[in-house]
C-alpha positions as CSV (number, residue, x, y, z in Angstrom):
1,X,23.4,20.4,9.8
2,X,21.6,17.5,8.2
3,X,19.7,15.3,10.8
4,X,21.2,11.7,11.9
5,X,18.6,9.0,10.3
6,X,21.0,6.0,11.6
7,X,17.9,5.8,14.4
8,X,18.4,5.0,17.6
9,X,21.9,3.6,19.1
10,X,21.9,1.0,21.7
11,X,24.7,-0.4,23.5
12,X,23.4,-3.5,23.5
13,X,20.7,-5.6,21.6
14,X,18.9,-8.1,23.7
15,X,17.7,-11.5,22.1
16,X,15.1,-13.7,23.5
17,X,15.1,-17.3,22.3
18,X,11.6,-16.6,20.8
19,X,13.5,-14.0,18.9
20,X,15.2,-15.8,16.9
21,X,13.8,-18.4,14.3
22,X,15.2,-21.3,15.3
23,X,14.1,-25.2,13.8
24,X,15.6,-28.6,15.4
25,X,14.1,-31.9,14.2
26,X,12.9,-34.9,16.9
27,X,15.9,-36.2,17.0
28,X,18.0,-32.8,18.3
29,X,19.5,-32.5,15.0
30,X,20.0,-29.1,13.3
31,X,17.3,-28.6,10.2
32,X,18.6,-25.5,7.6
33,X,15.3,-23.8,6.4
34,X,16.4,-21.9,3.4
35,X,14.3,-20.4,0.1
36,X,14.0,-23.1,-2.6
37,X,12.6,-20.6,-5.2
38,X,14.6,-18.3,-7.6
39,X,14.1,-14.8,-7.0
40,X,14.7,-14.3,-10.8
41,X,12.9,-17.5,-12.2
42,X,10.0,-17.2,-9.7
43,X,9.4,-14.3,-7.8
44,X,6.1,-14.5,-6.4
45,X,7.2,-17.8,-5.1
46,X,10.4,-16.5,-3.9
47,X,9.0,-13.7,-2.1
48,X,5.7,-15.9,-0.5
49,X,9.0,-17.4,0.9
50,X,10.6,-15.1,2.1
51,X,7.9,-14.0,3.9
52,X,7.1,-17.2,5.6
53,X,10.6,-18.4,5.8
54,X,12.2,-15.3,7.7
55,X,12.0,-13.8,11.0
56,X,9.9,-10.7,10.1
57,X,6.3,-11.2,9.7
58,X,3.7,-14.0,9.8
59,X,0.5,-14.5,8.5
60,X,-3.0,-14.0,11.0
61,X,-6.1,-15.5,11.0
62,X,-7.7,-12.4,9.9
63,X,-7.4,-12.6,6.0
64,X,-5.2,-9.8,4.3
65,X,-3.9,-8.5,7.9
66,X,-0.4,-9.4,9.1
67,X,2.0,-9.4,12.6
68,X,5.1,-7.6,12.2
69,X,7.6,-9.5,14.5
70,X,10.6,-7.2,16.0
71,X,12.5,-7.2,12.9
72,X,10.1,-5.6,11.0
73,X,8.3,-3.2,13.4
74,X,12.2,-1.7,14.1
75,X,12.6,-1.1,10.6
76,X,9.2,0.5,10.0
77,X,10.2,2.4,13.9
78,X,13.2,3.8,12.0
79,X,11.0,4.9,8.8
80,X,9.1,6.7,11.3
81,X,11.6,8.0,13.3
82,X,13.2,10.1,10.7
83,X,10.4,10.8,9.0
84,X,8.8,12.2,12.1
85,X,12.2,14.2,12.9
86,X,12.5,15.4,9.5
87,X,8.3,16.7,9.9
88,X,8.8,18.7,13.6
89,X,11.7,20.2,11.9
90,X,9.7,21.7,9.1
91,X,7.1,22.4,11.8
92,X,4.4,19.5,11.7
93,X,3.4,18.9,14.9
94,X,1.7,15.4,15.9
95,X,-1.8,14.6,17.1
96,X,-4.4,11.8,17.0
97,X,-7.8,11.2,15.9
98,X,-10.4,8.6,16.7
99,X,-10.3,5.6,14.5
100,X,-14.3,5.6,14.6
101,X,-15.7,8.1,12.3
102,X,-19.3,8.5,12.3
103,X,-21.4,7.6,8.9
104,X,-23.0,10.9,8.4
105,X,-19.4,12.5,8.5
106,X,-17.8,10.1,6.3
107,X,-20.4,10.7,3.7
108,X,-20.3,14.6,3.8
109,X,-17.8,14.5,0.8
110,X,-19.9,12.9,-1.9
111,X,-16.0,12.3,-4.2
112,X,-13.9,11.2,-0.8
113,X,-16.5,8.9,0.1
114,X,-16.9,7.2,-3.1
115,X,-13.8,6.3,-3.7
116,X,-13.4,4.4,-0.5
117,X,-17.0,2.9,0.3
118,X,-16.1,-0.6,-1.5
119,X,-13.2,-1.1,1.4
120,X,-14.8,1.0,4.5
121,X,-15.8,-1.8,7.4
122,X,-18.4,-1.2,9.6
123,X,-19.4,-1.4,13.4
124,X,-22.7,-1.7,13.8
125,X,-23.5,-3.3,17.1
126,X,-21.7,-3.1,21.4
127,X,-22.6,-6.4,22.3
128,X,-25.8,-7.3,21.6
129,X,-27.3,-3.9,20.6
130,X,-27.5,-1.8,17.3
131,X,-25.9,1.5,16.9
132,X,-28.4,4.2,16.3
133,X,-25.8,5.1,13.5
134,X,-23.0,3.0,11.8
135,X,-19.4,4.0,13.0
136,X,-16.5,3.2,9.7
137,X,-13.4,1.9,10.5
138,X,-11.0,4.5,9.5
139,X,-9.7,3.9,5.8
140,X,-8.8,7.3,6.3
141,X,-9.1,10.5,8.9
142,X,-9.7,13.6,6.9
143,X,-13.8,13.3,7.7
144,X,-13.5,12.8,11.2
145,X,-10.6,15.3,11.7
146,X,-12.0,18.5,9.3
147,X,-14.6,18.7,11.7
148,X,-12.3,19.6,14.2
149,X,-10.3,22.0,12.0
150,X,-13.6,23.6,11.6
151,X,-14.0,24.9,15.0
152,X,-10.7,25.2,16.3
153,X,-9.4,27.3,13.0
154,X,-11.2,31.3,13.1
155,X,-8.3,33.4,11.8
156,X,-5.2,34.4,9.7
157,X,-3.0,33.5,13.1
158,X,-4.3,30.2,14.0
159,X,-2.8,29.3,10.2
160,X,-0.8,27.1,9.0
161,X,-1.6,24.5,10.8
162,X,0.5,21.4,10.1
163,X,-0.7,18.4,12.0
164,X,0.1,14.7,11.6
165,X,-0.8,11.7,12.6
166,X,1.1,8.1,12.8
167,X,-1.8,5.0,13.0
168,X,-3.1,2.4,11.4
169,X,-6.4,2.4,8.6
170,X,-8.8,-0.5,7.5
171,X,-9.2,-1.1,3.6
172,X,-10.8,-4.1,2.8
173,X,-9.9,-4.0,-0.7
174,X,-11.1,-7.2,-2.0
175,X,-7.6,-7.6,-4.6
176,X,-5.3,-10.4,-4.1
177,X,-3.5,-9.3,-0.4
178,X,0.3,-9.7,-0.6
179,X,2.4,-9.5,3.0
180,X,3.3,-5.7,3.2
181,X,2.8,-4.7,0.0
182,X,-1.2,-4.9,0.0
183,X,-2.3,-5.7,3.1
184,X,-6.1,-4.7,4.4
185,X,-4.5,-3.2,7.3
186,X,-1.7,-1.4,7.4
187,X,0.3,0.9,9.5
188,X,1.6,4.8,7.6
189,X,1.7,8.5,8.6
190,X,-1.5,11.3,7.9
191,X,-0.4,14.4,7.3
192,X,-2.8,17.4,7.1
193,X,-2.2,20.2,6.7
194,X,-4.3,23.8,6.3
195,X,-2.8,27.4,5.0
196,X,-4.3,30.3,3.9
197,X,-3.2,31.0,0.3
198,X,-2.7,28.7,-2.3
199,X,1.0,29.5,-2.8
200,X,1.3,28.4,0.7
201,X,-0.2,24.8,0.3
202,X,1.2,24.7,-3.0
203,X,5.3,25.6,-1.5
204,X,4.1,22.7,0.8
205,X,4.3,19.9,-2.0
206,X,8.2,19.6,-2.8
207,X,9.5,19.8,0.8
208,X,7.1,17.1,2.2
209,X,7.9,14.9,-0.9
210,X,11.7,15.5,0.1
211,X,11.6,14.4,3.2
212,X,10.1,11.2,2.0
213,X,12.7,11.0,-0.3
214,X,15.4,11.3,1.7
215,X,14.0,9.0,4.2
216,X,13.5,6.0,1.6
217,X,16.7,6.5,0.4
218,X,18.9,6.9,3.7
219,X,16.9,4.3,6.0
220,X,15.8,1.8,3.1
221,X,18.1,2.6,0.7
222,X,15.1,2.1,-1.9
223,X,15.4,4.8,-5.1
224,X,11.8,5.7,-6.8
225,X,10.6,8.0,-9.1
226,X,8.3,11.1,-8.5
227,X,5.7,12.3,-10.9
228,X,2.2,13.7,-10.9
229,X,-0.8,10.8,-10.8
230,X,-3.2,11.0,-13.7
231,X,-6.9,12.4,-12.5
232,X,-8.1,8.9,-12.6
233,X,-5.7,7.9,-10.1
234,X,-5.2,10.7,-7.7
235,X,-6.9,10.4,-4.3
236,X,-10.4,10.3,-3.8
237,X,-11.3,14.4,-3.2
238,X,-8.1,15.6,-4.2
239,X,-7.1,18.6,-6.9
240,X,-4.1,17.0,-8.1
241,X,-1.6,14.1,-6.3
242,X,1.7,13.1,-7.0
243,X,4.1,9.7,-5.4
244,X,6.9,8.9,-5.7
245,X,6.8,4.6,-7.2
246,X,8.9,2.2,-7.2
247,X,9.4,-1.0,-9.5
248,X,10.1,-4.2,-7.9
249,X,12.5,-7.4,-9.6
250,X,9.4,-8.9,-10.8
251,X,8.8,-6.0,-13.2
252,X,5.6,-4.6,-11.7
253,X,5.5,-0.9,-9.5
254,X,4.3,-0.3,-6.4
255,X,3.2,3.5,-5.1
256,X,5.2,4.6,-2.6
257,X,4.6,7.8,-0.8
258,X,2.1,10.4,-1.8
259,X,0.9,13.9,-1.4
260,X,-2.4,15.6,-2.2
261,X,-3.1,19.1,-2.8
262,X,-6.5,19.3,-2.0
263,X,-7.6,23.4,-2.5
264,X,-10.9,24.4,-0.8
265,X,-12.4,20.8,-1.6
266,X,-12.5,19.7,1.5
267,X,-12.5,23.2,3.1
268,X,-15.8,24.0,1.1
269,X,-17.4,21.0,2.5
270,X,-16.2,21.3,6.5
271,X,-16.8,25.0,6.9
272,X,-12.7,25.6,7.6
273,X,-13.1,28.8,7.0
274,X,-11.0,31.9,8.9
275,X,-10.9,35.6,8.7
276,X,-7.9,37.0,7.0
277,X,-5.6,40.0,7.3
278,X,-8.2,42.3,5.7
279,X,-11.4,41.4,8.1
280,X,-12.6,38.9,5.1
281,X,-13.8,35.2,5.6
282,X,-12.0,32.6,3.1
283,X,-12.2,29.4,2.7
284,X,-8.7,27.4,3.8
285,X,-6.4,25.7,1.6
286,X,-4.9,22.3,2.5
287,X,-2.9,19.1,1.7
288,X,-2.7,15.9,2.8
289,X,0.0,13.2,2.8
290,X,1.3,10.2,3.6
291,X,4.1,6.9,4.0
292,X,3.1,3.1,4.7
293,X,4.6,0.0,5.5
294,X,4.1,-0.9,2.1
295,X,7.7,0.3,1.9
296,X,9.2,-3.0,4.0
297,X,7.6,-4.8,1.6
298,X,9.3,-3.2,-1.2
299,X,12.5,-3.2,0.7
300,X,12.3,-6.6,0.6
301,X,11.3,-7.3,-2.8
302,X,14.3,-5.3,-3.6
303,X,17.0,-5.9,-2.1
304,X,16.1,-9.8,-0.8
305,X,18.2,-12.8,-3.0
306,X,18.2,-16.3,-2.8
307,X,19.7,-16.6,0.3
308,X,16.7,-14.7,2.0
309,X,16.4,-10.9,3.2
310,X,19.4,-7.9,2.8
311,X,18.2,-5.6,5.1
312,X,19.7,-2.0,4.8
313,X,22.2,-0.9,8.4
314,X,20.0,1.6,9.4
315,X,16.5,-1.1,9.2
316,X,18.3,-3.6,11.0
317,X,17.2,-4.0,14.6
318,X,20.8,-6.1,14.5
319,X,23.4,-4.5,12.4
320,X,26.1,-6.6,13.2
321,X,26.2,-10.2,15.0
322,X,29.6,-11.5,16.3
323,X,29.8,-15.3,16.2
324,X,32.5,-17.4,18.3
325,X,33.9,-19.9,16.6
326,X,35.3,-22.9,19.8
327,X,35.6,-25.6,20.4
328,X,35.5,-27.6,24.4
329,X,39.4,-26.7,25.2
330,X,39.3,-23.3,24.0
331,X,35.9,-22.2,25.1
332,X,36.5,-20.0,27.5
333,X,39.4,-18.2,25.5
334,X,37.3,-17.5,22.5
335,X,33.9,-16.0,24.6
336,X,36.0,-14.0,26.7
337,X,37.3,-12.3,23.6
338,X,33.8,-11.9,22.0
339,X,32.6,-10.4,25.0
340,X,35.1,-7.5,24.5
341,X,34.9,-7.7,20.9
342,X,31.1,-7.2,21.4
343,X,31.4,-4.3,24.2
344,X,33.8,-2.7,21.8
345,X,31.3,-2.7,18.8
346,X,28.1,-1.6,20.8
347,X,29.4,2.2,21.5
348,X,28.4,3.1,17.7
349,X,26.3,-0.4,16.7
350,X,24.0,-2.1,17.5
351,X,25.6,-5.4,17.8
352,X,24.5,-9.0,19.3
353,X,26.8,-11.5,20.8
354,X,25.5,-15.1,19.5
355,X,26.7,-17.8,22.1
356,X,24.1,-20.0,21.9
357,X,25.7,-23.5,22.9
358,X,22.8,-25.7,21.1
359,X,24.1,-24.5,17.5
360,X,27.0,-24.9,15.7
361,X,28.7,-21.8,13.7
362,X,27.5,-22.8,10.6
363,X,24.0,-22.9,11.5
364,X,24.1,-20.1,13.1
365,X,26.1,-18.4,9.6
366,X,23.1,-19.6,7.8
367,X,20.2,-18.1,10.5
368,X,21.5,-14.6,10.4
369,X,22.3,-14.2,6.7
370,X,18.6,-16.0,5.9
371,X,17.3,-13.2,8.2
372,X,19.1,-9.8,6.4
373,X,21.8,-9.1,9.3
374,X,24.4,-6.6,7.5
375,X,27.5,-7.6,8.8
376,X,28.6,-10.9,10.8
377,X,31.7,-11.0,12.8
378,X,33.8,-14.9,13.4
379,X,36.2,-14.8,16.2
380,X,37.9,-17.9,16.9
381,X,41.5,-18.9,18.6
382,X,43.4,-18.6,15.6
383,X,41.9,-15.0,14.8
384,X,42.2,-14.3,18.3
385,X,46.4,-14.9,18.7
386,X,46.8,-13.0,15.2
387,X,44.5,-10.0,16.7
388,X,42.5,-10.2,14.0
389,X,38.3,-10.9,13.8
390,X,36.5,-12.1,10.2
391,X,34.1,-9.8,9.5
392,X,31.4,-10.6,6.4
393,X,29.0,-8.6,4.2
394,X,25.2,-10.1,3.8
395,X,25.2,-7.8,0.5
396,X,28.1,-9.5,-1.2
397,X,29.3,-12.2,0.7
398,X,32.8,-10.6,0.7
399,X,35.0,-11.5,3.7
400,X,37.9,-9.7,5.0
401,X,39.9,-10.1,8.2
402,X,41.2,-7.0,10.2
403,X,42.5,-5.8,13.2
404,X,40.0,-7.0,16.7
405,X,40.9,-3.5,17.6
406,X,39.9,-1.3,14.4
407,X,37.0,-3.9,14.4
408,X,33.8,-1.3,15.6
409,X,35.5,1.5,13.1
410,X,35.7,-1.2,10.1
411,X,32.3,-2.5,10.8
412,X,30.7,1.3,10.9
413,X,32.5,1.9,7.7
414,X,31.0,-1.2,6.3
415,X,27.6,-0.3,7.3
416,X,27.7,2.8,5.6
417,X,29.0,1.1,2.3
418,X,26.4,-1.9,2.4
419,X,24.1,1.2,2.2
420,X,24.8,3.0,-1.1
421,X,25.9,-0.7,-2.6
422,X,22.2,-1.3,-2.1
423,X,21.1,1.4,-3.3
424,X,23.2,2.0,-6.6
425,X,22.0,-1.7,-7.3
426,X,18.4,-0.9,-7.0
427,X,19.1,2.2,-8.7
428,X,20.6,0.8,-11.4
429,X,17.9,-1.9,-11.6
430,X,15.2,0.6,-11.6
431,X,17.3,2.7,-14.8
432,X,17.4,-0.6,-16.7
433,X,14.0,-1.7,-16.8
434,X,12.7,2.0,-17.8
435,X,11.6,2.1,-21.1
436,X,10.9,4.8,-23.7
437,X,9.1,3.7,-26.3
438,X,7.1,5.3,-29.0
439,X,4.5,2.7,-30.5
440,X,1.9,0.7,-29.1
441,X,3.5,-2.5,-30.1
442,X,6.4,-1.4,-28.3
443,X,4.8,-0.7,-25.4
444,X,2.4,-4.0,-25.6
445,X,5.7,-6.0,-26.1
446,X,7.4,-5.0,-22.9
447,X,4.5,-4.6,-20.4
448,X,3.2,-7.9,-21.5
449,X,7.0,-9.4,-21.4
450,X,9.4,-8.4,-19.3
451,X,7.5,-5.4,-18.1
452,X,9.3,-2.2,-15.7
453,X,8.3,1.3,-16.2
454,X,7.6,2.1,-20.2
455,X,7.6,5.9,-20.9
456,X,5.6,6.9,-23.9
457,X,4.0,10.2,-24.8
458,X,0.2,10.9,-23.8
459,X,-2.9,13.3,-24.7
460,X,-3.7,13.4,-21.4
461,X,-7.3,12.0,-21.9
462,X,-8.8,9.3,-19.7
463,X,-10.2,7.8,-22.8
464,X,-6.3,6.8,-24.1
465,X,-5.9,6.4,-20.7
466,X,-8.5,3.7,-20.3
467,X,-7.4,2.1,-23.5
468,X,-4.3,1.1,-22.2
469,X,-5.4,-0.5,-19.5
470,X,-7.9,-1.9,-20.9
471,X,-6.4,-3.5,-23.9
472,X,-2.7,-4.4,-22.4
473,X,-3.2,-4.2,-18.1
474,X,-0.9,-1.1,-17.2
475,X,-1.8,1.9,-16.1
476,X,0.0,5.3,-15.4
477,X,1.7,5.2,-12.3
478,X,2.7,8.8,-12.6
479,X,4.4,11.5,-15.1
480,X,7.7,11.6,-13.8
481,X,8.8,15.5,-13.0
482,X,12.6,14.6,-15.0
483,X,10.9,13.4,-18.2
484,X,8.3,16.1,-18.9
485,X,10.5,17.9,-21.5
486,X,10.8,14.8,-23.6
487,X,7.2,15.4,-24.7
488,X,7.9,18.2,-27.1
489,X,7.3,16.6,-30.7
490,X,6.1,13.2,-29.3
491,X,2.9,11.5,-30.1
492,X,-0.1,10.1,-27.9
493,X,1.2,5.9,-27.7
494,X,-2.3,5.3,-28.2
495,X,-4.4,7.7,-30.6
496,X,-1.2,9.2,-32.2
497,X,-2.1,12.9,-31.7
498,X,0.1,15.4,-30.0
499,X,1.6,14.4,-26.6
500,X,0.9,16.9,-23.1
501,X,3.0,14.6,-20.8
502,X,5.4,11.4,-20.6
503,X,3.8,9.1,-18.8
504,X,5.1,6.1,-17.1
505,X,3.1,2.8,-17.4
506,X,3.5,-0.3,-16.0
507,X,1.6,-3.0,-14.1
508,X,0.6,-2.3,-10.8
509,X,0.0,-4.0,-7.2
């Protein structure tokens, strides 16, 4: 039976005041904050609004580093939820690591090391004394944690071990940070895993890339594409990696989640060696993997519009908000009946009852669709002597009024249809802007214009590679697994010989 990713049911969601974004001028007077930018005219403006504007994060005073207020730390609670119940099914089991790794480790692999010692941050001193050795700030754990491997792995039975971690890392990449979708710290999942044979760590590849998959597509309802990354781009120490990316409205991608087969690399390095079946010492096999909050971000980018976020059911720490609609005379009337309304709804979601007295409806209309709440519910007198309760979609704005009683059923069955709406539409924005091309004019053209993922036939050497993005600004995101046998007959895009792969390129964050 497939697992339930709809997260965590509660009867009852529980607003403080601070909760809720809420602006009155001096005078008492309600004040609508809304976006003034154009998602499609201007979307770095329209998203550096979005951002301020809504009730999800907020800048710090640290540069690059962000809070996540409720909204968004539930939706990146239910990322991990079902990730993490999809990962103990298939037998990773959770641990956690220091996030202080000692210099001397962090430079035992000469590859890993490089490729992250322009963003590792240092302690260096408790108070007013030095450390007789420089502790990095995790920008990673496989260092500190292959140590451990080391000494706790000595045979063929102690393998597989599956382990993962959920923390945060320090990478102070000095690019331009973007809320959630480059931020220097950032919250995501380590897996690592060790196996004997290579078949094993090999068989590992598709079923963690699955789950991530599935995850993205049932919590976030984001679609993206999964490929192998070029040797340039895989991860520092790695054999071979491969993500699945995703292409946001403004025409640029963004790498989702990854996985990393890294052989004997590491294991070579570590000692994480164990005796096998036939009384022989081998070196382990292992892999390592991981998802990031870099995905709200992209949910965001996504699925927002101009009237602010569109948050997908199952992300939404409110799914559904019931507003009463009264007046002084029929106060009493019209609460009574959102009370039950709202006690009827909370047995399947998770629902919040919005009687704040110092707003009017139409503020409050305006407050929860700025802030992504799937469905709203009016109730007033007249709905309430025909039986009937309004209920609205933040995804499309349509309205329909039905039965109070059928009201929890109709509002589930909305939920479920606001989540492949938003998905077929990012799906069917993603198709749209992929391009295959076979010239390098044609592929100049659109990555210097309207941009998206251009698919073009490639040699496979980093020297056409670097041309590209040297000369235009896009790089290979991946070589999508579904387009590989288009490259029989095709040419290199940029030296003209005979194509190995398809690779998609596009700019990147």
């Amino acid at each position: 039976m497939a697992p339930d990713l709809k997260g965590v049911r509660y009867k009852k969601v529980s607003l403080q005041s601070k909760d809720v974004h809420m602006a009155n001028d001096k005078a008492g007077r309600e004040e609508k904050k809304g976006l003034s930018a154009k998602k499609e005219s201007s979307f770095s403006d329209w998203y550096t609004q979005l951002v301020e504007r809504t009730d999800f994060v907020d800048y710090t005073s640290v540069s690059g580093c962000i809070a996540f207020k409720p909204n968004a730390y539930f939706a990146w609670e239910q990322v991990q939820k079902a990730t993490d119940l999809l990962f103990k099914q298939a037998g990773i089991q959770n641990v956690y690591f220091p996030m202080l790794i000692p210099e001397h480790l962090l430079n035992k692999e000469k590859e890993h090391v490089k490729g992250f010692s322009p963003e590792v941050a240092w302690v260096t001193h408790t108070g007013s004394s030095k450390l007789e050795e420089r502790l990095a700030i995790r920008p990673t754990s496989e260092t500190v944690m292959y140590e451990r491997f080391a000494k706790w792995i000595r045979s063929w039975r102690d393998l597989p071990m599956r382990y993962n971690q959920w923390n945060s890392v320090l990478r102070w990449e000095f690019k331009h940070p973007t809320p959630l979708l480059r931020t220097r710290e950032f919250l995501w999942n380590e897996g690592h895993t060790v196996f004997a044979t290579r078949e094993e760590e090999e068989a590992e590849r598709d079923q963690v890339l699955g789950i991530y998959k599935k995850v993205l597509e049932e919590v976030l309802a984001l679609p993206g594409v999964m490929g192998k990354k070029t040797d340039s781009e895989k991860f520092a120490g790695a054999e071979a990696s491969y993500s699945i990316e995703h292409l946001i409205p403004d025409g640029w991608a963004v790498q989702g989640p990854d996985f990393h087969v890294d052989g004997q690399k590491f294991s070579k390095v570590f000692d994480i060696m164990f005796i096998d079946k036939e009384g022989k010492k081998e070196y382990a096999y292992q892999n390592t993997f991981a998802v990031s909050t870099r995905e709200l971000g992209v949910m965001l980018a996504v699925h927002g519009d101009d009237k602010g976020l569109v948050l997908p059911p199952a992300a939404a720490r409110v799914q559904a908000v019931i507003v009463p609609i009264y007046n002084d005379g029929n106060k009493e009337l019209v609460i009574k009946h959102a009370k039950e309304l709202e006690a009827r709804l909370a047995k399947t979601v998770r629902v919040y009852l919005d009687s704040r007295e110092t707003y009017s409806p139409g503020w409050k209309f305006n407050e929860w669709e700025m802030n992504g709440t799937p469905v709203r519910i009016e109730i007033g007198e007249r709905d309430i002597k025909e039986g009937k309760a309004v209920l609205v979609r933040r995804d499309t704005g349509a309205k329909e009024s039905v039965e109070a009683v059928h009201a929890g059923e109709r509002t589930e069955g909305l939920l479920e249809d606001i989540r492949r709406s938003l998905y077929a539409k990012a799906k069917k924005m993603l198709e749209d802007n992929t391009h295959n091309v076979d010239s390098y004019d044609e592929l100049k053209k659109l990555i210097k214009g309207k941009g998206g993922f251009v698919q073009a036939g490639w040699c496979g050497s980093e020297e056409c590679e670097s041309k590209v993005k040297e000369e235009i600004g896009a790089k290979i995101t991946n070589m999508p697994f579904d387009a590989q046998h288009l490259a029989k007959g095709r040419k290199c895009i940029a030296c003209g010989s005979a194509a190995k792969y398809i690779a998609n390129f596009a700019r990147s964050y």
